[in-house]
C-alpha positions as CSV (number, residue, x, y, z in Angstrom):
1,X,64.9,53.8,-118.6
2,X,62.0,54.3,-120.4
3,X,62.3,57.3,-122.9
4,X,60.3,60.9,-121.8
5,X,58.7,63.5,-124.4
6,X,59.9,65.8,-121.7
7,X,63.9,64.9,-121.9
8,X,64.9,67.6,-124.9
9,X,62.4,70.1,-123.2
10,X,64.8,70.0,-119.6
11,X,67.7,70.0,-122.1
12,X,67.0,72.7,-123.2
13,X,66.1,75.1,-120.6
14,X,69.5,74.2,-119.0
15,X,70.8,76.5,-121.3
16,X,68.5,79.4,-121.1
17,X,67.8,79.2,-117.1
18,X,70.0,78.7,-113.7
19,X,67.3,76.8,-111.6
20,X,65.2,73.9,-113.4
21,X,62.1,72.8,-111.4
22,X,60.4,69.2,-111.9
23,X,57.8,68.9,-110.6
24,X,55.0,65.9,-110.9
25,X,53.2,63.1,-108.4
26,X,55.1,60.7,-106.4
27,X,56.9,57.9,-108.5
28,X,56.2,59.2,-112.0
29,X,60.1,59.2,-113.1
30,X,61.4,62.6,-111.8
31,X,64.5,60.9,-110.3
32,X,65.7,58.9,-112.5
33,X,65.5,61.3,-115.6
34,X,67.2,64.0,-114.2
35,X,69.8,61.8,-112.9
36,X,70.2,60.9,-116.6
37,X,70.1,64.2,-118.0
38,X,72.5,65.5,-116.1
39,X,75.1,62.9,-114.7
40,X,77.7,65.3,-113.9
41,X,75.8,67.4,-111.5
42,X,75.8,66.1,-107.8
43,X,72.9,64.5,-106.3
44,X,71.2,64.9,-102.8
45,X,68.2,63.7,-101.9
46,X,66.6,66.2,-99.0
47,X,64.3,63.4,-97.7
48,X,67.5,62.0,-96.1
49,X,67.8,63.0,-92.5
50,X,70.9,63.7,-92.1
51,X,71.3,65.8,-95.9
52,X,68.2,67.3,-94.8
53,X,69.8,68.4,-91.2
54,X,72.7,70.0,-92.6
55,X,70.9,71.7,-95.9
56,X,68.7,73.3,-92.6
57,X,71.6,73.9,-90.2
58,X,74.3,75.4,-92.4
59,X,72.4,76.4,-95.5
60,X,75.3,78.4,-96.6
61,X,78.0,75.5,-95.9
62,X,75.6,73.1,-97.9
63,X,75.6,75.2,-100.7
64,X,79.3,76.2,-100.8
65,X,80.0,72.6,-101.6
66,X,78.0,73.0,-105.1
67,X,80.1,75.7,-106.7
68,X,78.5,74.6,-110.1
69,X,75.1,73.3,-109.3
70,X,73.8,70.2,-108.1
71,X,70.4,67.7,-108.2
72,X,68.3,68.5,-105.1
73,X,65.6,66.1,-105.2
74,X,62.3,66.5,-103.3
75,X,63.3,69.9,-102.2
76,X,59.8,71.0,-100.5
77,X,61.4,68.9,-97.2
78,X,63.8,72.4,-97.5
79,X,62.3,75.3,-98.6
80,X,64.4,77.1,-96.3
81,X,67.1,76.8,-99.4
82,X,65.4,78.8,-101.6
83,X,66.4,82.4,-100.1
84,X,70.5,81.1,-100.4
85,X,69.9,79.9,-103.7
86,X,68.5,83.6,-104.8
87,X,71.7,84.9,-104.0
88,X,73.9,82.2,-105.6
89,X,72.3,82.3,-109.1
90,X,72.5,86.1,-109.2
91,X,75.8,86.1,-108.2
92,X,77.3,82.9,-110.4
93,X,76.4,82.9,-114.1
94,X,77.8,79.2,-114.7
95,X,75.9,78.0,-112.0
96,X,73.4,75.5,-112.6
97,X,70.8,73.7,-110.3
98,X,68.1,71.0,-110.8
99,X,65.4,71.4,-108.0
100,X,62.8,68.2,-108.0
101,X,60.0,67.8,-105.9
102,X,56.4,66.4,-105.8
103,X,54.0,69.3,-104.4
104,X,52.9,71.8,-106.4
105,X,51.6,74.6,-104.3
106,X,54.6,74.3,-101.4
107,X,57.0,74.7,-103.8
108,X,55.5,77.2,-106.2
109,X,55.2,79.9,-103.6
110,X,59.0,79.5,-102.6
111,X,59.8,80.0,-106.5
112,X,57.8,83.0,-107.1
113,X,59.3,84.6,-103.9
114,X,62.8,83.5,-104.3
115,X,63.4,82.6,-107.8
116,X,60.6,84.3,-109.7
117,X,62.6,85.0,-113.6
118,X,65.3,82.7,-112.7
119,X,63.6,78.9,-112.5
120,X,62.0,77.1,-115.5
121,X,58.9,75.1,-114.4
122,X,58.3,71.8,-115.7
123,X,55.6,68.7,-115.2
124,X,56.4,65.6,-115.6
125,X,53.6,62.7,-115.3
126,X,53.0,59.3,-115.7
127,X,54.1,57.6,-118.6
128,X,51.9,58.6,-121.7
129,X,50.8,55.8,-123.6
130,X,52.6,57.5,-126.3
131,X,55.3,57.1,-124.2
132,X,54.7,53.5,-123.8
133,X,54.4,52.5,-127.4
134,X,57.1,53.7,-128.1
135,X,59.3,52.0,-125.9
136,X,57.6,48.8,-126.8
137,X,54.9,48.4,-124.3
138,X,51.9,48.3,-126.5
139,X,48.8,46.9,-124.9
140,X,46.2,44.0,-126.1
141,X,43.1,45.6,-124.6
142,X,42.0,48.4,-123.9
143,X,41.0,47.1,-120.1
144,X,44.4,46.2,-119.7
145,X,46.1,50.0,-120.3
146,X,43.7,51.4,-118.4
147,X,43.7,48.8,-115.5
148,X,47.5,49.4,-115.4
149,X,47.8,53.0,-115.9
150,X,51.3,54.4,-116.6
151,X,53.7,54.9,-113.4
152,X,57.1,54.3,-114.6
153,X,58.2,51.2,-112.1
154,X,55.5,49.3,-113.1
155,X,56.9,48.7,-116.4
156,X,60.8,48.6,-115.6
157,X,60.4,46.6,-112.1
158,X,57.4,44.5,-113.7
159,X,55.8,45.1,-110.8
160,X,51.4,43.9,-110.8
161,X,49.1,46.5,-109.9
162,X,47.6,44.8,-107.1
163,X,51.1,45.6,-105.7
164,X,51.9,48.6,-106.5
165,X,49.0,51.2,-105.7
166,X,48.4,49.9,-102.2
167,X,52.5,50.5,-101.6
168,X,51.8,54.0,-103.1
169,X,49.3,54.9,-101.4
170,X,50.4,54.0,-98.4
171,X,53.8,56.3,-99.3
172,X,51.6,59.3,-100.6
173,X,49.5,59.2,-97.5
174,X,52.3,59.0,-95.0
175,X,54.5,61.4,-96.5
176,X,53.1,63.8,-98.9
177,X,49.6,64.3,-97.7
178,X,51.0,65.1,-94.1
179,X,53.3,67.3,-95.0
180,X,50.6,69.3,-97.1
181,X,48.4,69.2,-94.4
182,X,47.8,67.9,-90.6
183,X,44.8,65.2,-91.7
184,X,43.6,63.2,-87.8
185,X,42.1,60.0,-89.6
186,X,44.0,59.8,-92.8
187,X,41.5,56.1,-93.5
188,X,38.8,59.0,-94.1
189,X,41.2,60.6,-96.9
190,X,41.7,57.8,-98.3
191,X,37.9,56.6,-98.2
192,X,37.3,60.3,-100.0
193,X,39.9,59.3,-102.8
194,X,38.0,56.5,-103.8
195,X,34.7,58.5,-103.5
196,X,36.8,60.5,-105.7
197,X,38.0,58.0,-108.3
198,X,33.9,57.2,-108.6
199,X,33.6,61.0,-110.1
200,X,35.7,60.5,-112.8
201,X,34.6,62.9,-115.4
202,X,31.7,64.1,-113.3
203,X,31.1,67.4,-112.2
204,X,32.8,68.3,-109.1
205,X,29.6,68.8,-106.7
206,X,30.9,69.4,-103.4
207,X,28.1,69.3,-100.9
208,X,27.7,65.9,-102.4
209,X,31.7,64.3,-101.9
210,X,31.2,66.3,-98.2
211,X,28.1,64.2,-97.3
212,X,29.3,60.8,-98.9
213,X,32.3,61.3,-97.0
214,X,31.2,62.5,-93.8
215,X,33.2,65.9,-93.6
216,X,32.0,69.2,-94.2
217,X,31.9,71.0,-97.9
218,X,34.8,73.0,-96.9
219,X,37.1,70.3,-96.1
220,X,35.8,68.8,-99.1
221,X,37.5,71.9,-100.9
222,X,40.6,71.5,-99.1
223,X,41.3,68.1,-99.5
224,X,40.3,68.8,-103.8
225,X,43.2,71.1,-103.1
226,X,45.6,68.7,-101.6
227,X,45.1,66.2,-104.3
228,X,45.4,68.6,-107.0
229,X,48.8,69.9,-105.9
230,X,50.1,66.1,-104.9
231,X,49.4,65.3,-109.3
232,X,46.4,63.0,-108.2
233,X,43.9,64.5,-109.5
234,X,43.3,67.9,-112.1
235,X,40.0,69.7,-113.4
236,X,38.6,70.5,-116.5
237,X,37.1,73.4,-116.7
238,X,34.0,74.6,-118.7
239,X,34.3,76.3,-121.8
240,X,33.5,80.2,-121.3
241,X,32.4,81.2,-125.2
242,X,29.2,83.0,-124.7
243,X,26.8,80.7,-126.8
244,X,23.9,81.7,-124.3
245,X,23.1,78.0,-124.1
246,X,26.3,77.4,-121.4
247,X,25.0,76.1,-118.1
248,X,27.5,75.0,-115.6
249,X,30.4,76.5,-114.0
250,X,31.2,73.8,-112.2
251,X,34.7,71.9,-113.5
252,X,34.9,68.3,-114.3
253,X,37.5,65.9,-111.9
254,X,40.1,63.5,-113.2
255,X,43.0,61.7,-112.2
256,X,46.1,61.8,-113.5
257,X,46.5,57.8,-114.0
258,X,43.6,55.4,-115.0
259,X,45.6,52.5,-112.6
260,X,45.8,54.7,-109.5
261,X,42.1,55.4,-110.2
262,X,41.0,51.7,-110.9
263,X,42.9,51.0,-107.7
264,X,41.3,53.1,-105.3
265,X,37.6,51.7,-106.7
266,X,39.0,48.6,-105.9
267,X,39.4,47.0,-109.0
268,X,41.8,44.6,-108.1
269,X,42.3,42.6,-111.3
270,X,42.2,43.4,-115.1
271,X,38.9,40.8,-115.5
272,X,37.2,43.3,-112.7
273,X,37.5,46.1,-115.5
274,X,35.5,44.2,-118.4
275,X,32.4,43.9,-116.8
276,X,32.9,47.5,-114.4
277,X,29.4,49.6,-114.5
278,X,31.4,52.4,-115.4
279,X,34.0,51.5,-117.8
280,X,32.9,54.7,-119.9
281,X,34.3,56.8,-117.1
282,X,37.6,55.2,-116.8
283,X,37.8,55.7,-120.3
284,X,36.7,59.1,-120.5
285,X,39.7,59.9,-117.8
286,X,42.1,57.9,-120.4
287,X,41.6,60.4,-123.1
288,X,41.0,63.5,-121.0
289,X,44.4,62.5,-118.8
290,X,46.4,61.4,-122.0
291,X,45.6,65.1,-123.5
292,X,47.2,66.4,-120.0
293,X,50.1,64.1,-120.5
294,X,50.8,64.9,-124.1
295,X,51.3,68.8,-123.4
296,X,52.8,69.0,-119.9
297,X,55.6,66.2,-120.6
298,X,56.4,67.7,-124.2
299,X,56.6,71.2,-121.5
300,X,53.5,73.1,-124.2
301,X,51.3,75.0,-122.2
302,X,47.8,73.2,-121.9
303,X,44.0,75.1,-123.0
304,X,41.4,72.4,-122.8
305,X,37.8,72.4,-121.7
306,X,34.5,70.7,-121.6
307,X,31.2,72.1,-122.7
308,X,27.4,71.8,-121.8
309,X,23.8,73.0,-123.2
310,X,21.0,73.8,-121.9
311,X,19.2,70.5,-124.0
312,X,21.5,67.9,-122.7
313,X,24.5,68.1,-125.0
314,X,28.1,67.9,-124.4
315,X,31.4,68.1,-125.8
316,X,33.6,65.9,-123.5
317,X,37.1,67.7,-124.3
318,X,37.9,71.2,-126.1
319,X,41.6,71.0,-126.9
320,X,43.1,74.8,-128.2
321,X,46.2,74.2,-130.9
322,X,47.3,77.5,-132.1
323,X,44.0,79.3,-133.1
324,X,41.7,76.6,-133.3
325,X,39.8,74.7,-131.1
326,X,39.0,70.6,-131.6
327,X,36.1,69.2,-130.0
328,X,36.2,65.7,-129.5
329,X,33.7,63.3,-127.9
330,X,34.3,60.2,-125.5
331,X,32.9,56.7,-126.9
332,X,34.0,53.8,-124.7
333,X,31.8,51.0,-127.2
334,X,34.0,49.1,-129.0
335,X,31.7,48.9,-132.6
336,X,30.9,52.5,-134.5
337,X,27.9,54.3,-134.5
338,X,26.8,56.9,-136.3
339,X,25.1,58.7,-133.7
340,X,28.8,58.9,-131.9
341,X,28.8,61.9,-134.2
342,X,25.6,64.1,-132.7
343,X,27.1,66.3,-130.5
344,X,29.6,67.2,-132.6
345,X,27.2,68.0,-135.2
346,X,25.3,70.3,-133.1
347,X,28.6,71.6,-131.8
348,X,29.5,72.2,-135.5
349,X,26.2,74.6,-135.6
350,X,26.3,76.6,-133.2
351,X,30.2,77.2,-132.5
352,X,30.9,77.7,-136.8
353,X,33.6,74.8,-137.1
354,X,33.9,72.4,-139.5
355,X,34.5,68.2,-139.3
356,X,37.6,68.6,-139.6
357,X,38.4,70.2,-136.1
358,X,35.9,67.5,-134.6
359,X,36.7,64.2,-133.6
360,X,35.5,60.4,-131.5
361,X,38.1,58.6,-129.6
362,X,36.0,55.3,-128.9
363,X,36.9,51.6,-127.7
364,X,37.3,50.4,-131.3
365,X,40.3,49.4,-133.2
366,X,39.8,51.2,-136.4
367,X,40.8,54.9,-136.7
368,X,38.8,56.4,-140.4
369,X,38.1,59.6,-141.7
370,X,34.1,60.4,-142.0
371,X,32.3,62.8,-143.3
372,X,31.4,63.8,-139.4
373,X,35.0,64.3,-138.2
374,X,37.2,61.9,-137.6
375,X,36.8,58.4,-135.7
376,X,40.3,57.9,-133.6
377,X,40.9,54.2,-132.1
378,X,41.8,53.9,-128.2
379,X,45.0,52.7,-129.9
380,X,46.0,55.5,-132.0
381,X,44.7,58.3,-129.1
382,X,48.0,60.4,-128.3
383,X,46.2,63.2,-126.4
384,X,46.1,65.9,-129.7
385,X,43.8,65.9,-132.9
386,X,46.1,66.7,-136.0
């Protein structure tokens, strides 16, 4: 198993809560860390029918069988459970449960009905490339990481790409998207995630996704929804300091994985990646997405946003670390430029920072300090400014 940030983080709220909830997209390691965490608790996976028929039939006989806790893994298939569980944690101090499952909003509600002040929260994504480095999966290019992206059983089942996403799509479709929502033509979903995956780091317009898709704005909105609380996709949202010059509300989408991204835009082989139009998006995602990683599986509470002006400039990612704020730019060209460095100077004027909370992650392979802020390789990027 490939070691998590998250691990000490789950570890520790063991001790401090009765319910633990991990929560995260489909395939991105959920199982098999908590199985390792915490061996000695039983394990019962509610997407079986038949532990799924008795966990609905006899809640109260299920649960009498756990006196001290157990792993129930994708529990949104029983919410039902989360009323009995109330009434168990209240009632046993010792006890201790481990509830997994991969949809955000289902799930949530259940928690802050049943279990509000009992249940510690926690995200768990795709491997970081942090995450990979340090278990020794470093990466030649730069094409190559984010061609491959970072879901766990790609790495320990060496497993292609051109494999994988097809299989999990076909899996997130048939079970998770369904159960969020009663979709007729689920092709058409799918045909509006890769109209999605072409929007990386582009402002979310709607009207637009609803006409290039052939569904109206609203449904647009709905299915944004559904892939947000499946861990597909996230949104950065603008940066609300009142500099008068601010001119957007709109957020900017992402996806939580480069690989799942490339996939769906039908990128089929690392090659197809050199030569992509929009590489610079892809890229953009990277560092945005690795920034995500970095704070939800170390379980720190994430502040980041973009930020536009009224003449054309933008700071691609604000990131908040105690009381200050980094701004760091997006260069996916592979040789250094000064004028990398522009919008971070005028960012520097108007917003009273200095270089040294400004920074350019770029496609190069040289991280130096400059008199601009600093310039941070692809390869050093571990989603924070220090």
């Amino acid at each position: 198993m490939i070691p998590r940030h998250l691990a000490p983080k789950l570890l520790e709220m063991q001790h401090k809560y009765p319910v633990l909830f991990l929560t995260g997209p489909r395939q991105s390691g959920k199982t098999t860390l908590i199985k390792n965490l915490f061996p000695d608790l039983p394990y019962f996976l509610l997407e079986e029918p038949d532990t799924r028929q008795f966990a609905l039939r006899d809640p109260r006989g299920f649960l009498a069988n756990l006196p001290n806790g157990a792993i129930l893994d994708e529990v949104q298939r029983t919410p039902e459970l989360f009323s009995y569980l109330q009434g168990i944690v209240d009632n046993q101090p010792d006890v201790f449960f481990v509830l997994s499952g991969s949809q955000n909003f289902l799930l949530s509600d259940h928690i802050s009905q049943s279990l509000a002040g009992r249940t510690s929260v926690q995200k768990l994504l795709p491997l970081s490339y942090s995450e990979l480095k340090m278990a020794g999966l470093p990466f030649n290019t730069l094409e190559d990481l984010l061609f491959r992206g970072g879901y766990p059983r790609l790495y320990d089942r060496n497993i292609a790409p051109v494999d994988f996403f097809p299989a999990y799509l076909e899996t997130y479709v048939q079970h998770d998207v369904r159960l969020l929502k009663n979709i007729p033509d689920l092709d058409l979903f799918v045909r509006f995630m890769g109209l999605c995956a072409g929007r990386c780091g582009q402002l979310l317009n709607f009207q637009s996704l609803a006409n290039d898709t052939g569904i109206s704005p609203n449904t647009a909105k709905s299915w944004i929804s559904i892939l947000q609380a499946s861990y597909v996709v996230f949104l950065l949202q603008p940066y609300h300091a009142n500099f008068n010059k601010r001119i957007t509300k709109s957020s900017k989408l992402y996806f939580y994985d480069t690989g799942l991204a490339a996939s769906l835009l039908g990128l089929n082989r690392m090659e197809d990646l050199v030569n992509y139009h929009n590489k610079g998006a892809l890229f953009e995602n990277f560092v945005v997405s690795e920034a995500t990683k970095d704070h939800f599986n170390r379980g720190i509470p994430m502040n980041a946003w973009f930020w536009q002006s009224q003449a054309g400039k933008e700071i691609d990612l604000l990131l908040q670390a105690g009381n200050e704020v980094f701004a760091i730019e997006v260069k996916a060209g592979k040789t250094f430029n000064l004028s990398y460095f522009q919008n971070l100077q005028y960012w520097q004027g108007i917003a009273g920072t200095s270089p040294e909370h400004c920074a350019v992650v770029y496609g190069g392979d040289n991280s130096v300090q400059t008199s601009n802020g600093k310039l941070i390789s692809w390869r050093d990027w571990e989603g924070k400014v220090s």
